[in-house]
N, C-alpha and C positions, 0 to 999 in steps of 0.2 A: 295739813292745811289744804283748804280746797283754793281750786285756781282764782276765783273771785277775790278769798281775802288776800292770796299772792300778791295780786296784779295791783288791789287800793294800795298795798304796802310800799310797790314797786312806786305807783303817781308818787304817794308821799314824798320819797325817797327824792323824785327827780326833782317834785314840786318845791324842795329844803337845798334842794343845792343849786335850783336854779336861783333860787331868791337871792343865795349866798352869792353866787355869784355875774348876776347881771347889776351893775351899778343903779345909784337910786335914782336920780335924774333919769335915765334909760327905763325904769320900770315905772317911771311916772308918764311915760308919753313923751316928754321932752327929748330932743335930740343932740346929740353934740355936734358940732360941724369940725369941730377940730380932730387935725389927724398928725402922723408923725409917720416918718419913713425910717425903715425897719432893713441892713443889709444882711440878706443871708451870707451873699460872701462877697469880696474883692471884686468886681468888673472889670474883664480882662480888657486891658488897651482895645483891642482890634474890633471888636463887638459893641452897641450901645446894649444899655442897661435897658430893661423889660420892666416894666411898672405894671405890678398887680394892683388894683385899687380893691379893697374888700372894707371900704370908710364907712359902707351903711350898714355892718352886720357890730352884732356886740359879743358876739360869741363867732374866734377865729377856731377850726377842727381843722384837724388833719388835710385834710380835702382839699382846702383852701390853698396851704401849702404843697400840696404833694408834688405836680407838677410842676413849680418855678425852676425856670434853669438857672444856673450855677453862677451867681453877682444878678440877680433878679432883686427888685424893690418892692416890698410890700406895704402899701400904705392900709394903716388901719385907724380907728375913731381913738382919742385919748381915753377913752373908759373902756376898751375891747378885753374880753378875756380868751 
């Protein structure tokens, strides 16, 4: 297989699972404004709580989480995946 018909395979690939998975509302332009708070863990007494806001993406990665500290809040959009 040459690397052209590879790479259309590969679009395909991403272009079927994104569809799957970005909500329909969200893939019409419309937006959701509604969100929901998400706890990674417990918030210890002596420290406040850290609020990540990530409400305007629809697609949460790795990334987004990696750095929260330990009883952090992450608000995300009600259709996120």
């Amino acid at each position: 297989m040459d690397d052209n018909t590879t790479r259309d395979r590969i679009r395909a690939l991403v272009r079927d699972v994104l569809d799957k998975a970005i909500p329909n509302d969200a893939a019409s332009g419309s937006s959701s404004t509604s969100s929901r708070f998400i706890d990674t863990a417990p918030a210890p007494s002596s420290s406040a709580t850290v609020t990540a806001d990530e409400s305007s993406k629809t697609v949460i990665t790795e990334d987004d989480v990696r750095d929260l500290d330990l009883g952090s809040v992450l608000r995300i959009a009600e259709g996120a995946r």
